[in-house]
N, C-alpha and C positions, 0 to 999 in steps of 0.2 A: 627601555623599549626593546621589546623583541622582535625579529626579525623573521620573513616567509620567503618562501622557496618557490616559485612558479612550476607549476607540474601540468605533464596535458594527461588530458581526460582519452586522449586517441592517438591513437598510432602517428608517429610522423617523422621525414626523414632523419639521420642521422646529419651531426653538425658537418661542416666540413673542414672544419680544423678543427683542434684543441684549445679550449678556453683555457687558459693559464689563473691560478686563483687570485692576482691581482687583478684579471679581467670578472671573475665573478664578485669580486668585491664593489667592483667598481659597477657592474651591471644590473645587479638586486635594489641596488640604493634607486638607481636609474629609473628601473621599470616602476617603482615605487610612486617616486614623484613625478611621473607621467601618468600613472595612472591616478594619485590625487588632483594631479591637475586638471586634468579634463573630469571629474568631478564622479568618476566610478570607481570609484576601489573595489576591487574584489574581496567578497566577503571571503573567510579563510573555512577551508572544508578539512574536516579529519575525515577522511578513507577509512571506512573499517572492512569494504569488502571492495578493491579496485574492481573486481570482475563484475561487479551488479551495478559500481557507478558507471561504469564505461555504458550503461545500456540508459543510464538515466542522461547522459552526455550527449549520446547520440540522438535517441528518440525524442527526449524535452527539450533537445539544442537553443532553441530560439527561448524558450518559457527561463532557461537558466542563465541566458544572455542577457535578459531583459531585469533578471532581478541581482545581476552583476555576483551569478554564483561561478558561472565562463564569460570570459571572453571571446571575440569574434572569430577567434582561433581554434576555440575549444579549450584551452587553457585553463587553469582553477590554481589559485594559491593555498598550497597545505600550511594548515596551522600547525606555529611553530611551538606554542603550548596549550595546554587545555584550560578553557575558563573556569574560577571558581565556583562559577556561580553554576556552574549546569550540574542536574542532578546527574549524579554515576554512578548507577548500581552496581552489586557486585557482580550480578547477570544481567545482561539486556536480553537472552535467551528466557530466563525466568522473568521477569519483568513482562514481555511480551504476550508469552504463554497465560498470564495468570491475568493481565491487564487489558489485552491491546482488543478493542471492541470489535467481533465480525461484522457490522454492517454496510462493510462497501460493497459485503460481496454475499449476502445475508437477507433474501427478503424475510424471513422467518425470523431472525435477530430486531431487524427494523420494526416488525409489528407487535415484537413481543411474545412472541410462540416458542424461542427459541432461545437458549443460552446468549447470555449479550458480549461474553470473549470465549474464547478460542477453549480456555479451561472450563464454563461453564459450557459448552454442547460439546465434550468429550465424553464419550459414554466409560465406562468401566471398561471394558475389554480393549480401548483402544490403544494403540504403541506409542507411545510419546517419548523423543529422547530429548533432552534441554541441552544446549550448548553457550557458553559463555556471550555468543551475539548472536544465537537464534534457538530455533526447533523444530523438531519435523516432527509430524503428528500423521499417523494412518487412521483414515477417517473412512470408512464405506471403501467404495473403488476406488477414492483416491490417497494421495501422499503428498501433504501440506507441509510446506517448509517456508519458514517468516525468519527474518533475518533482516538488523541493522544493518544497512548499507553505508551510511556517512551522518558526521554532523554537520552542521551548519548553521547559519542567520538566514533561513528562509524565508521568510515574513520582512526579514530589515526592522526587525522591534530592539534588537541589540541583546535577545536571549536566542541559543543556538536550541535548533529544532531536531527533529530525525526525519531523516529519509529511510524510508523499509520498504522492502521485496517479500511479497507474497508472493508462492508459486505453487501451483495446484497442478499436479501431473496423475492424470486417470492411470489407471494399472491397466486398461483396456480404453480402444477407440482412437479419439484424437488425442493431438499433440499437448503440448503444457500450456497453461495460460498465467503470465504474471500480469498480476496488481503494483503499481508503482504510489507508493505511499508518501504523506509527508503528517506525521505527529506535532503539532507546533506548541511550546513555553510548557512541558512536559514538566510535570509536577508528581512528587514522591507518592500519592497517591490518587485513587481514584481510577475510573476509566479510563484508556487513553485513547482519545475520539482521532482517528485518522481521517487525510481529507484525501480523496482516490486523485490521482494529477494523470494516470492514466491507464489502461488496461494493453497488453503483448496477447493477442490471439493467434495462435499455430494451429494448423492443419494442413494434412498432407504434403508436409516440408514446405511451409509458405505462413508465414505470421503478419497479422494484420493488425497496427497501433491505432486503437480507438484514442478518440480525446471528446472534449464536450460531449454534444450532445450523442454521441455515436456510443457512448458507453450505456448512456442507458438502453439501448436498442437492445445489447447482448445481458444486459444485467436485471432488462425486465421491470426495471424502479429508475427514477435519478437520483444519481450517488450525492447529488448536494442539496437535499431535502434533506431536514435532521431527522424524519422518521415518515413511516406509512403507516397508519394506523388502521388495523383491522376494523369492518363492520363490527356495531357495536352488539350484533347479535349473531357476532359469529362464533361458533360453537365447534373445537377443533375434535375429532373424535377417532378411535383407532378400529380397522374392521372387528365387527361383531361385539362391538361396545356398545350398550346401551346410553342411550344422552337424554337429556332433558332441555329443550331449547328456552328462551325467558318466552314469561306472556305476550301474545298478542305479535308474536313475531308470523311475518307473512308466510304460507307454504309456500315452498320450491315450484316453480314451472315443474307442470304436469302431474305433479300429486291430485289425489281426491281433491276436487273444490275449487282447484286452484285454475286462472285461466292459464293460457297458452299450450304447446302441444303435448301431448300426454306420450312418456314413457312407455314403450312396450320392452317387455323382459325376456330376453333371450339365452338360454343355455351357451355356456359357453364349450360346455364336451363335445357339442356337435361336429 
């Protein structure tokens, strides 16, 4: 039987004496069988990025108390070894990059229009660095960084899940906006379908924690719909591309023929 460590998630005071290691011996066991006893054990977290759980700690405080990942303290037991049974690439950086599906943050991904991970809508010229538990990727005006934050029994299925931080910071405008992720019973291959547990919106040094239903407000779709699925006669097309629409599809408001108000066309060099 192996043994964990009690660790907090947040700042708190220093002891006010010195625990001696007959006193740690004796106080691990302790908090153990208290905490079996009243029938919560703490599920045991591996930290792979303290500074990005500290933010899942604070902001999900209650959502991670409830499924006995903290304590009412903010607390979290580190595991003291790694289960075999969880898959462990040799990169969670490359893993991510090549696997982990944009659609929390994706209306284009969600209906199809659009690469369905992160590697599939990188264009050729864009900057991708891969690091052993994330990557940053310069995509248009921004700068995407996805990165394992910790493991865990998220779910309570008895297989350890991932928690991941997307962070999407403009080169221009506003502040950065992270995605708080959880991947659950991740498997060696295939997509890896994340569920959004919440969205960090900043602006002008003031950041605002969406949860339910407030995510889809800023995200335009609901993140817990497994897809949007495009009009079945929509036709995506780039300027000065000619298209062909299918039969019998209706013209657009205001074209020839069509009722409702008709389009007038204005110079825009004016």
């Amino acid at each position: 039987m192996h043994s964990t460590r009690p660790h907090t998630a947040q700042r708190s005071a220093a002891p006010r004496g010195p625990v001696g290691p007959v006193g740690l011996v004796t106080l691990v066991p302790l908090l153990l069988l208290l905490a079996l006893a009243s029938g919560c054990a703490l599920q045991p977290v591996e930290v792979v990025r303290p500074d990005m759980f500290r933010n899942y700690a604070v902001y999900l405080r209650d959502e991670m108390v409830r499924r006995n990942i903290l304590d009412a303290e903010g607390n979290y037991m580190e595991a003291a070894i790694r289960d075999n049974r969880d898959y462990r690439p040799s990169s969670y950086g490359e893993e991510l990059y090549r696997r982990l599906s944009t659609r929390f943050r994706s209306a284009e991904a969600r209906n199809g229009l659009a690469g369905e991970t992160f590697a599939d809508s990188a264009m050729p010229d864009d900057n991708v660095r891969i690091g052993k538990v994330g990557f940053a990727l310069g995509q248009g005006m921004d700068v995407i960084s996805v990165s394992l934050t910790a493991i865990t029994d998220w779910n309570g299925d008895g297989v350890n899940d991932w928690l991941v931080t997307c962070t999407v910071t403009p080169l221009f405008g506003t502040g950065p906006r992270e995605y708080y992720l959880v991947v659950e019973n991740v498997a060696p291959t295939g997509v890896l379908k994340p569920t959004l547990l919440a969205i960090r919106d900043c602006a002008n040094n003031e950041c605002t924690v969406l949860v339910g239903k407030a995510r889809s407000k800023v995200l335009g779709f609901d993140p817990d719909r497994s897809t949007d699925k495009a009009p079945s006669n929509f036709v995506e097309s780039q300027p000065g591309q000619q298209i062909v629409v299918p039969p019998h599809t209706p013209a657009p408001a205001g074209a020839p023929g069509a009722g409702g108000p008709r389009v007038q066309e204005q110079s825009l060099s004016k």
